[in-house]
N, C-alpha and C positions, 0 to 999 in steps of 0.2 A: 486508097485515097480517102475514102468515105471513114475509114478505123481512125487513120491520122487526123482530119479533121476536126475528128469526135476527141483526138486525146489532147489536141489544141488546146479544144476548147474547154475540157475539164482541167484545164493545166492553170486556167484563170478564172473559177469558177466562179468567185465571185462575183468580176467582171460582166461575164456572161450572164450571169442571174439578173444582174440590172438592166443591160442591154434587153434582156425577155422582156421583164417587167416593164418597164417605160414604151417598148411597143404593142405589150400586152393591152395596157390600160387605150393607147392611142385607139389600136382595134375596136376595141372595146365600146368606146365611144362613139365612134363612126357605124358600130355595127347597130347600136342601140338609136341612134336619132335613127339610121337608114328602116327597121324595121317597125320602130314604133312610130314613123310619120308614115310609112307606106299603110301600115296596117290600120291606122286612124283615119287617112283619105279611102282608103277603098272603103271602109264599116260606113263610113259617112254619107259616101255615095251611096252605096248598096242599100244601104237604111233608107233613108230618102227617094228610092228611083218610084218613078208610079204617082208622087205623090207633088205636086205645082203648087201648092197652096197651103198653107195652116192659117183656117180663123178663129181665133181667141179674145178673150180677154184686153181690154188695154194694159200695156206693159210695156217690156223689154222684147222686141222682136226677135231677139236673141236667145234669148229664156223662154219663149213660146215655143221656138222649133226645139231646141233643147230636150225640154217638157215632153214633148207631145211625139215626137218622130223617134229621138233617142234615148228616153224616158232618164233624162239623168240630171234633173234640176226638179225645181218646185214650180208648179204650173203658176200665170198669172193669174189667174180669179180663171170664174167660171163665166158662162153666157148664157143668154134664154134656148129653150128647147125650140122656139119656134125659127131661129135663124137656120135648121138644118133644113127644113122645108123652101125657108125663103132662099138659100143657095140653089138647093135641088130643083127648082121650075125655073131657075134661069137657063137657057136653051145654052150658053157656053159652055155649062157646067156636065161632065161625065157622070160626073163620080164625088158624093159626099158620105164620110165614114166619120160616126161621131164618136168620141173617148170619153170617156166619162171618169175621172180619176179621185183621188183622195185616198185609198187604204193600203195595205199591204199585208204579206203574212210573209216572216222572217226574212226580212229587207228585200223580198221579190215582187214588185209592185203587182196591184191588181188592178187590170184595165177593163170599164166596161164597153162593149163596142158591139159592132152588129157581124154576120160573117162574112162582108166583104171587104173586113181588114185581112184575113187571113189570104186573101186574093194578093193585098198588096205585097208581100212579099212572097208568093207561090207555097204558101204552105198547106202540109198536105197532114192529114191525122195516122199516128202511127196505130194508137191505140184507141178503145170505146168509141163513140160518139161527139161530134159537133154540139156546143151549148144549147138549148133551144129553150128555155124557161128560167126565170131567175132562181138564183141557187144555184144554178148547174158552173160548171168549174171547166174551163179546158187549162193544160200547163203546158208551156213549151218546153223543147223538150230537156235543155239545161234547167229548166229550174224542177222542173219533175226529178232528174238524175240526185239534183245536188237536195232538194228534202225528202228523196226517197219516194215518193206518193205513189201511189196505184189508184187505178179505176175505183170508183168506187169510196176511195176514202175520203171521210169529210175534214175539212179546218176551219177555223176562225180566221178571218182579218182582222188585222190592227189596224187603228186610229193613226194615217199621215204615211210615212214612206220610212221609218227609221223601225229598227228591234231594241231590245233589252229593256234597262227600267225605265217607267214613266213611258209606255207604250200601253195602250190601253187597248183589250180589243171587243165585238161586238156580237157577243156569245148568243145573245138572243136571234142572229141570222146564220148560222152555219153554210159554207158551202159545201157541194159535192163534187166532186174529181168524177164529170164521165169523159175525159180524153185523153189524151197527151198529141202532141205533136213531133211528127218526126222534125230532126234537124235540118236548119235551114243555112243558118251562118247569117243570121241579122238580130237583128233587137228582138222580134218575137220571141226567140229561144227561152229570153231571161222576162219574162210576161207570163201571167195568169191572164186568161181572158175570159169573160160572164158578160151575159147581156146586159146593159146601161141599167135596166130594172131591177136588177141585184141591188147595183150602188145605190139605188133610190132606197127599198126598201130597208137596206142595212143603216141607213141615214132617216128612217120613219117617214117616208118620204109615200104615201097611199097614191095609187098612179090606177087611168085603166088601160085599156088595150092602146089606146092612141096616145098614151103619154099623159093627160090631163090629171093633174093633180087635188086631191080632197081629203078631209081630215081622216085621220083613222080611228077615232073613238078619244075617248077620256081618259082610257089607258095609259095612249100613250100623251099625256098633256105634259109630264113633267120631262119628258124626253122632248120634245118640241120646244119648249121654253127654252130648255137649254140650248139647242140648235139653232134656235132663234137669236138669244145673246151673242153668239159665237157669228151670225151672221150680219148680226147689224155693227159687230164689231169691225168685219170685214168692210163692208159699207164704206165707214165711215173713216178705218186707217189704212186696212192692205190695199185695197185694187187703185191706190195713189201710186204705188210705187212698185218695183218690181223685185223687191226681195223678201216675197214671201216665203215665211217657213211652212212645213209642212202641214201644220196643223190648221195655218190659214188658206192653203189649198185646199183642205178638206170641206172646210165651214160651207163656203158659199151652194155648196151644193145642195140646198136644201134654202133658199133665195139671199142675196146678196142686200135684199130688204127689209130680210125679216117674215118675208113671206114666204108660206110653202110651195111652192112650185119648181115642177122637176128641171135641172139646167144640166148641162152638158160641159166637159172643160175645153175641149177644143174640136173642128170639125177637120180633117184631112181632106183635101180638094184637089180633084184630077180633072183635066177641062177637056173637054168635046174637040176643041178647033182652037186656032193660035191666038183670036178672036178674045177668049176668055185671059189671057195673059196680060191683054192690054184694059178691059174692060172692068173683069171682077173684081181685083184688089183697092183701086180706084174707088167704086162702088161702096167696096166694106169698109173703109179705111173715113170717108166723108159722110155718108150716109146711114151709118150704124153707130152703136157706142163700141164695136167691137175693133179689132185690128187686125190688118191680113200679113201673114209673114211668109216670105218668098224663100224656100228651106236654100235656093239655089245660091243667093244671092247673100243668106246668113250665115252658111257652111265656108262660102270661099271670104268672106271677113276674118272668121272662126280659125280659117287656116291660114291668112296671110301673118294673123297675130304669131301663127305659132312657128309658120316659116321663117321668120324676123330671128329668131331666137336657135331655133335649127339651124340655121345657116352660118349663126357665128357661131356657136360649138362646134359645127361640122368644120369651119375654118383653123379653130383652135386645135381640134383634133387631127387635122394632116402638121400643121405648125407641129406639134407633139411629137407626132410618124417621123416628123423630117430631123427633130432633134434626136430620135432615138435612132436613125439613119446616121445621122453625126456621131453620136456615142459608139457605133459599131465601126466605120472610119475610122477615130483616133486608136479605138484600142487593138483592128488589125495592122494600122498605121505599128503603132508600139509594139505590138506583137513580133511584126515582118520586123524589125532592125534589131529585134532583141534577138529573133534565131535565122537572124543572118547566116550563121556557122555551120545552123542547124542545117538552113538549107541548098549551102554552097554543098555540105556534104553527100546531101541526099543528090545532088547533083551530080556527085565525083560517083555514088553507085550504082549509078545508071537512070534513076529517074530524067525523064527529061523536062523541060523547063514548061511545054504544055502540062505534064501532068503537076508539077509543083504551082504552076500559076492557078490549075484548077483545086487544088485542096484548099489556097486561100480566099479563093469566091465562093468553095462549098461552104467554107466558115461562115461567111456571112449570110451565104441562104438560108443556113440550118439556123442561124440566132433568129434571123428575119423569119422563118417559116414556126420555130417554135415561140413566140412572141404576136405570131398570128393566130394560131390556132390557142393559146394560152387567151387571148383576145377574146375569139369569138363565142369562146366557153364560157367566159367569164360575163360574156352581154346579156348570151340567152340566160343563164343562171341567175343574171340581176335582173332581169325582166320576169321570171318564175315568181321572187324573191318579192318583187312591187306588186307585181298581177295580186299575191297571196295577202298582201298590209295595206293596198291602198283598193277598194272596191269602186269607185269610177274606173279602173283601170279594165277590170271583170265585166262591168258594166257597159264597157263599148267592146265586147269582144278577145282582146287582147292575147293571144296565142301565141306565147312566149319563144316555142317551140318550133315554130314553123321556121325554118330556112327557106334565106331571102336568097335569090339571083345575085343581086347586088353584093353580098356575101364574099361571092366570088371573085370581082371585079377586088374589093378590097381588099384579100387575099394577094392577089396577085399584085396589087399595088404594094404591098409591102416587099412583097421579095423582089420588086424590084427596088426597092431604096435599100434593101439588105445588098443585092447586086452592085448597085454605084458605089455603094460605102466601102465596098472590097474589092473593088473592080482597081483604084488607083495604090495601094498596098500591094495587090495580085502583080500589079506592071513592074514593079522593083523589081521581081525575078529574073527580068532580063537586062536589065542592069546591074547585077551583082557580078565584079569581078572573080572568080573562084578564086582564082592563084593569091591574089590580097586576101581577100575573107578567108581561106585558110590560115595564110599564112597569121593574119591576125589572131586567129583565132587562138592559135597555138601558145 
């Protein structure tokens, strides 16, 4: 039954190539919103858990969490140094971890911060040593893999978050690689982390043990000036608006006035008691020049935009299923009357009419099952294909590879619309008169 089916079906090959095809792509579709919204909401959550609070910059509340939790935009300006203190003695407050941002080294951002970021996502060091002095390097452990680094070896950052030309970087502060981080499956992975005094001093930025800022000589007078311009520039057009490029995240690092003092780009805030949830943002938001952004409440925006849009491709895409469901319907429709003859005969040999009605629904399994699996080879292979040409894509994770549960579920939705489509073709069989369809045939 299973040979006969197969020679059906190459009997109208073309046919059948198309029927694949049009269920292929339907798959395909379905497979690709199902895994890349599953795998965007869980990186989103997972990145965010631990953390109730971002205070930054005025801005886009949106581009603040962005920035700072999922490191894949341009941060809104910087803040004073002294706002992590004034969060940390408010009694609601757990937990303040400060970021300190602006450079990179080969499109891998470099984040300054203290080590109880590594707390917020449970990470644990595979290799050397935890940062403890500026200069010192830890990589997580994707971005360790993908530039190769080892313990011990030193690199330059670049000026802002992009590579290639007109990337400039800051040869007179080298860091050194003493870690790596085992893998986690969050944002850390793809993070260099140094304590906040690296980025100051990489920025000529003279600091002492508590932070307090002071010239560093004459030396460096023509690097300050420049810092300076670059900062009053910020001043005066970026922190108005929220589409700063890279290079004006950088600037204010080094005072948003033109003045030298060490600032911070944003603080992550974990709160004591439920107290803090109704209290702090409130606080920051009236009382400060800075803004508090709730990762909770700009994540599930972030994804209703993207639901919106998911949800009518995912509509389009069974519309598809269900047309190439039809297409296999007419053609075993035209198949069954064309060998009518064929199969009053196999009738007169003894076949009986269960097993002739079953070769015509295997037909439509096997288009329906090779059309699914044609599918879902074809999702994860475009998903590889993006993940490798579009890097926000890399940047949240994106694991092209991984098989979805859901997978399966659409799987078997197709072979059952390959089943209905052949299910009303299969019923002729017991309406065929033999004694006529021979006789016609003849």
């Amino acid at each position: 039954m299973f040979g006969l089916a197969l020679a059906y079906l190459r009997d109208r090959a073309l046919t059948t190539l198309l029927n694949i095809v049009l269920l292929g792509l339907a798959v395909a579709t379905l497979a690709i919103l199902l895994i890349f919204s599953t795998q965007l909401t869980d990186r989103l959550e997972r990145d965010a858990q631990g953390i109730d609070l971002v205070v930054g910059a005025k801005g886009s509340p949106l581009q603040l969490i962005l920035s700072s939790i999922y490191h894949i935009d341009a941060p809104t300006g910087n803040i004073p140094l002294d706002s992590v203190a004034l969060l940390r003695r408010d009694p609601a407050v757990a937990r303040v971890v400060p970021l300190a941002m602006g450079d990179s080294f080969r499109g891998y951002r470099i984040v300054g911060t203290e080590p109880s970021y590594l707390d917020l996502y449970g990470a644990k060091l595979d290799q050397g040593k935890l940062f403890a002095k500026a200069g010192d390097a830890v990589l997580g452990a994707t971005a360790a893999r993908e530039l190769g680094a080892g313990v011990g070896q030193k690199f330059v950052g670049s000026h802002g978050f992009g590579e290639g030309e007109g990337v400039t970087g800051h040869d007179e502060h080298p860091f050194t690689t003493v870690g790596i981080l085992a893998p986690t499956g969050t944002v850390i992975d793809r993070l260099i982390l140094t304590p906040v005094e690296s980025v100051w001093d990489v920025h000529g930025i003279a600091h002492d043990h508590d932070g307090a800022a002071h010239h560093e000589g004459e030396a460096h007078h023509d690097d300050e000036a420049h810092h300076k311009g670059e900062a009053q520039h910020e001043g005066e057009a970026g922190k108005a608006h929220a589409g700063h490029d890279y290079e004006e995240a950088e600037a204010p690092l080094i005072g948003a006035a033109g003045t030298l003092e060490p600032e911070v780009t944003a603080l992550l805030v974990s709160y004591r008691s439920a107290l803090g949830a109704v209290r702090v943002p409130s606080f920051v938001n009236r009382q400060t020049n800075m803004q508090a952004a709730v990762p909770a409440q700009e994540t599930a925006r972030l994804l209703t935009l993207f639901r919106a849009g998911i949800e009518g491709a995912r509509i389009f895409a069974w519309l598809l299923a269900a047309t190439g469901g039809l297409a296999i319907f007419v053609a075993l429709l035209n198949a069954a009357r064309a060998r009518e003859g064929d199969l009053a005969l196999l009738r007169v040999m003894g076949a009986t009419r269960v097993s002739v009605f079953g070769t015509i629904l295997l037909e439509g399994l096997l288009t329906a099952a090779a059309g699914a699996l044609l599918g879902l080879v074809t999702a994860h292979g475009a998903l590889a294909a993006a993940r490798a040409f579009f890097d926000p894509l890399a940047e949240i994770g994106l694991d092209p590879w991984r098989v979805h549960p859901g997978e399966l579920a659409i799987f078997a939705g197709v072979l059952g619309i390959g089943l209905v489509a052949a299910l009303l073709p299969a019923l002729r069989v017991f309406r065929v008169d033999l004694a006529r369809t021979l006789a016609r045939a003849q």
